[in-house]
N, C-alpha and C positions, 0 to 999 in steps of 0.2 A: 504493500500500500504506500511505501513511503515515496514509491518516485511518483506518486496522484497528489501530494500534498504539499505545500507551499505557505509560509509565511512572508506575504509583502510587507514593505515597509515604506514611508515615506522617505522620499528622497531629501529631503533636510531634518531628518530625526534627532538628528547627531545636533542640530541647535537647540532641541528643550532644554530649558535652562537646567531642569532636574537629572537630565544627560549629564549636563554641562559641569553642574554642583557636585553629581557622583561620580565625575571622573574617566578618564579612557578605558581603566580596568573593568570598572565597575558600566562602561558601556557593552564590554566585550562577554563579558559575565552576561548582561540582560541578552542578549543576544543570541547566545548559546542557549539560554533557557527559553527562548520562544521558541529555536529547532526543535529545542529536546521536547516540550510538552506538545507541540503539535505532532512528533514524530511516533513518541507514545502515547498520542491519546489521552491524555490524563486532564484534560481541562481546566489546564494553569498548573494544575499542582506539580509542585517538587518533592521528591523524595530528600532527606538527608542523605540516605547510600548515595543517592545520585550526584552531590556534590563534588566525590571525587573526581570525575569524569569532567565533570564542568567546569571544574578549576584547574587543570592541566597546565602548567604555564604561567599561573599567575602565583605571584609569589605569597607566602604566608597562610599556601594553600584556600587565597583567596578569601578570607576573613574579612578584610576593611573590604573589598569589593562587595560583600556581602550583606555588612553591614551600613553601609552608601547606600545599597537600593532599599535596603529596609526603613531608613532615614529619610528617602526621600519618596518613599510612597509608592515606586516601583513594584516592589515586594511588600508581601505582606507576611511574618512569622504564622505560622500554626504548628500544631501538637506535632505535628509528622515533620516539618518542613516549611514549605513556604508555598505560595501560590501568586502568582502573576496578578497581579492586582488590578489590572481592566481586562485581563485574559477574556471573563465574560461579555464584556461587552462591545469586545472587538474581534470575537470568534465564535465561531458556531458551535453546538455543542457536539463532542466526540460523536455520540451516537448519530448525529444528523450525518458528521462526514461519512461515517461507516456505513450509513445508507445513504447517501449520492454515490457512494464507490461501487457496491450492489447492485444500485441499478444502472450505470454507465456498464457493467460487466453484464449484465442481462440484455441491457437494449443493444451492446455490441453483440453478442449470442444471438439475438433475434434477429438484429438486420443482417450476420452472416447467412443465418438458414433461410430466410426467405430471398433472398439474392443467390445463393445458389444451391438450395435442396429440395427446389419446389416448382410447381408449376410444370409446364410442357420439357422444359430444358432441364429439370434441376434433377438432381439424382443426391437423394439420402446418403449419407455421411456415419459411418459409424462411431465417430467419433464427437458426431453432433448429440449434446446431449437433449435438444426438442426430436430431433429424427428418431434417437432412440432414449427415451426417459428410463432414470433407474427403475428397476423391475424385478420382481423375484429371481433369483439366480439360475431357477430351475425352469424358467420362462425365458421364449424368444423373444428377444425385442423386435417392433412390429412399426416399421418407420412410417411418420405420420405427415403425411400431406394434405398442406391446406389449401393449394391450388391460387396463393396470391402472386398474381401477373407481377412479373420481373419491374416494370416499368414502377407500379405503386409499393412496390417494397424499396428501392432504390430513393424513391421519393420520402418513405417513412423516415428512413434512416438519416437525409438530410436534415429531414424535422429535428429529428432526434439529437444529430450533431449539434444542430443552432440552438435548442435549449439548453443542451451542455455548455456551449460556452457563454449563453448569457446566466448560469450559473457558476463558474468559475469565477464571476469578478467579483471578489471582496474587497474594495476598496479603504474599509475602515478596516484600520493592524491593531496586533496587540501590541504595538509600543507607542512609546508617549508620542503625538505629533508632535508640527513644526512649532515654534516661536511662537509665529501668527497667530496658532489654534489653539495654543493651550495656556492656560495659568498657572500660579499656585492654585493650590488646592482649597475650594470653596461653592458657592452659586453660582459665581461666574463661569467654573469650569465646566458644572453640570449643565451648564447653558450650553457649551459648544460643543459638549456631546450629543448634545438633544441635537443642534444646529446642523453638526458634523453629518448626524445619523440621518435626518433629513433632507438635506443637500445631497447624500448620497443615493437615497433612497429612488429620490427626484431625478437624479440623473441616470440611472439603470431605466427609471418608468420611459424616459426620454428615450434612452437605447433602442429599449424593447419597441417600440413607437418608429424609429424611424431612421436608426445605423444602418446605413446599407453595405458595410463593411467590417472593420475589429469591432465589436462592442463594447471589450474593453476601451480602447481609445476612446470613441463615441462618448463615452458615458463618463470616463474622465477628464475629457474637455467640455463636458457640460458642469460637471460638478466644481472644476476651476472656476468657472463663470461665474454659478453661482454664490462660491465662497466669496466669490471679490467683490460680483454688483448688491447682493442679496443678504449677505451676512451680517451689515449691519442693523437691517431694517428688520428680519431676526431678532437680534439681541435686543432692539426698543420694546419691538413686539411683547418678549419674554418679561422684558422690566416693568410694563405695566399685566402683561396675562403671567406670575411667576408658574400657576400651573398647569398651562397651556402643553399639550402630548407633543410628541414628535409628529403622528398625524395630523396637527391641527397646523403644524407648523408647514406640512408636506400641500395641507389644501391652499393656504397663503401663497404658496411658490407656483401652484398649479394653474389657482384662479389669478394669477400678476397683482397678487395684493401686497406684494411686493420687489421692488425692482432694483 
């Protein structure tokens, strides 16, 4: 699973000032722990065993590096370890990746067999496991044709692709963003999360609406946009609505109630 899986990162991360405060080690330390928990799955969490691994290299086996990101809100201590302190809300949950992975392996499985084990041309596959499903051992497997014309199974699986990749772009990371986007830690920060999470939201609905090419690109040059013309008219918004959802904030961008 792990070469399906990816933690992006903004490309001026390395300016948050809480970067900045904890230091080069204490960057490369956070850094290592976005691989390692998106690799294992863990949803933020660090293991203590897992420390040694992580600290490789840095000196005092990584102790002030460790304690930098716990000081600056990076990390957070628990009974076991630590856990990546916006982990959640900058990444999916494990069990969600491990079903998009599932089913990306299934829709490829299906668009193989109907592309060549079916119809007038296709000839069953014993290797295919729809041609031949697991079956009592003591039973002949009994290859099963569904007779979908070459032409609409070809066209499924394009479908298929295009949802895949406008599900790959996760635009919001689990590390701290740029300068611009983030604060100390308070209202104000909870505000550009809400802001972050809706601008981004708004720029995939954009995507999906009307890329007629990368949709990653697409979707992140709307989302630049509207970080620049839209984000401040956001934040007034939030100053006088403080409880105002990320939805509510996504209908404002949608309806141009704010520019």
């Amino acid at each position: 699973m792990a070469g399906d899986l990816f933690v992006p990162l903004y490309v001026d991360y390395q300016s948050d000032p809480k970067i900045l405060r904890a230091g080069p080690l204490a960057e490369v330390l956070f850094v290592r722990s976005l691989a390692l928990c998106k690799r294992t799955m863990s949803d933020g969490h660090i293991d203590r065993a897992q420390l040694v691994t992580l600290t490789i290299g840095l000196p005092a086996n990584g102790r002030r590096a460790v304690s930098a990101l716990v000081s600056e809100g990076l990390w957070t201590e628990t009974d076991a370890g630590w856990v990546i302190t916006s982990w959640s809300k900058r990444n999916r949950a494990a069990a969600d990746v491990k079903a998009q992975v599932q089913r990306r392996k299934a829709s490829s499985v299906l668009a193989n067999h109907r592309r060549w084990h079916v119809g007038p041309e296709g000839k069953p596959s014993d290797t295919c496991e729809i041609c031949y499903p697991p079956t009592d051992p003591n039973r002949s497997p009994l290859p099963i044709r569904h007779g979908i014309p070459k032409a609409e199974a070809e066209a499924e699986a394009e479908a298929e692709a295009e949802a895949e990749a406008e599900a790959e772009v996760e635009v919001i990371t689990a590390s701290s963003s740029s300068n611009s986007r983030r604060r100390d830690s308070g209202p104000e920060e909870d505000d550009d999360d809400r802001i972050i999470e809706a601008i981004t939201r708004r720029g995939m609905e954009q995507a999906r609406r009307f890329a007629t090419g990368d949709v990653w690109t697409y979707a992140e040059t709307v989302r630049a946009s509207l970080w620049k013309n839209a984000a401040p008219a956001l934040r007034r918004h939030l100053a006088q609505h403080p409880d105002a959802t990320v939805d509510d904030l996504i209908h404002h961008l949608a309806v141009g109630a704010v520019a």
